[in-house]
N, C-alpha and C positions, 0 to 999 in steps of 0.2 A: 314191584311193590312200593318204591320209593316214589313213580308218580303217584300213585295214593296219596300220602302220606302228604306230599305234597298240595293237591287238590282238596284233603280233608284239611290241610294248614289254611290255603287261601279262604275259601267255604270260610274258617272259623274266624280267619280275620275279617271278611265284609260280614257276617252278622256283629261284630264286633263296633263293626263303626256304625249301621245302624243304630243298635244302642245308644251308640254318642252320639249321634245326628236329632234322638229322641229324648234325650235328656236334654239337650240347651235348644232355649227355644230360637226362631229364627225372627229377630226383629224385624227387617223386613215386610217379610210376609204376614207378620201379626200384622203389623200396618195396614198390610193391605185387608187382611180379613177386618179391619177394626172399623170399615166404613158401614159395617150392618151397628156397629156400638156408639156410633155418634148420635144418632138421633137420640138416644137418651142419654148416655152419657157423656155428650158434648166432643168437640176435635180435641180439646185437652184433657178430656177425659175425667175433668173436673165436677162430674153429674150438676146437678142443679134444687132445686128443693123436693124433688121426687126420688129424685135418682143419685144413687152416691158417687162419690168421687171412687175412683179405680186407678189415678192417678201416683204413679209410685208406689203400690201395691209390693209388696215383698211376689216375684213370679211362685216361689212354691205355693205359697199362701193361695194367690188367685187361681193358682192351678189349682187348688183342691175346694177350689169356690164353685169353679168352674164343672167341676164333674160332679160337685154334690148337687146343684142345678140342675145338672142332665141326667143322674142316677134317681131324682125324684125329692133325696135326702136334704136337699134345700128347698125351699120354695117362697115364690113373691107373688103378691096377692093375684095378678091375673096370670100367673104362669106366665109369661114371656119371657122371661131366661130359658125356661124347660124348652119351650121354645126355637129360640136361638142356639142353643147348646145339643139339644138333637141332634142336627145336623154337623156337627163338629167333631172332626174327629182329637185323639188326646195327643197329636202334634198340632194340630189347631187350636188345641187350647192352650198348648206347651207357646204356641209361640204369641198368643194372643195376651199371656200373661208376661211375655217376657218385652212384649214391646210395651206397655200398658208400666212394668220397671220403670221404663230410659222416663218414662214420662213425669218431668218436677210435679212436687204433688205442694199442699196448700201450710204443710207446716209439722 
């Protein structure tokens, strides 16, 4: 009975760290996913007179940017976020906002 107990202890700790692994995003890997966000958004992520700066962005903030784009609830005139954001899952966004943080923004 006590391996139980023990297997439902482990079990409850790695969904545990999951959790935590999807709450902080992985700068990194936003990095890497953030080569589909330069062409409009630029390497600094500074946008340009079309497209806004995303640069130093608060992450909760752009995470919830981020899924209103792909839930529909936001939208930009030719859909290309809906777009881009389809494909993305919400650790992809988690970290695409958290790298998009580290980035100095204009003021």
């Amino acid at each position: 009975m006590s391996s139980i107990k023990l297997l439902v202890a482990i079990l409850f700790i790695m969904l545990l760290s999951v959790g935590v692994a999807q709450a902080g995003g992985d700068v990194a890997r936003g990095q890497e996913l953030a080569a589909d966000c330069v062409d409009c958004h630029g390497e600094d992520g500074k946008g340009d007179e079309e497209n806004p700066s995303i640069a130093g962005l608060d992450a909760k903030e752009h995470l919830a940017m981020l899924e209103a784009y792909k839930s529909g609830e936001r939208t930009d005139e030719d859909e290309i976020m809906l777009m881009f954001t389809e494909e993305l899952s919400t650790q992809d966004m988690t970290d695409l906002a958290a790298y998009y943080a580290t980035l100095p923004c204009d003021g």
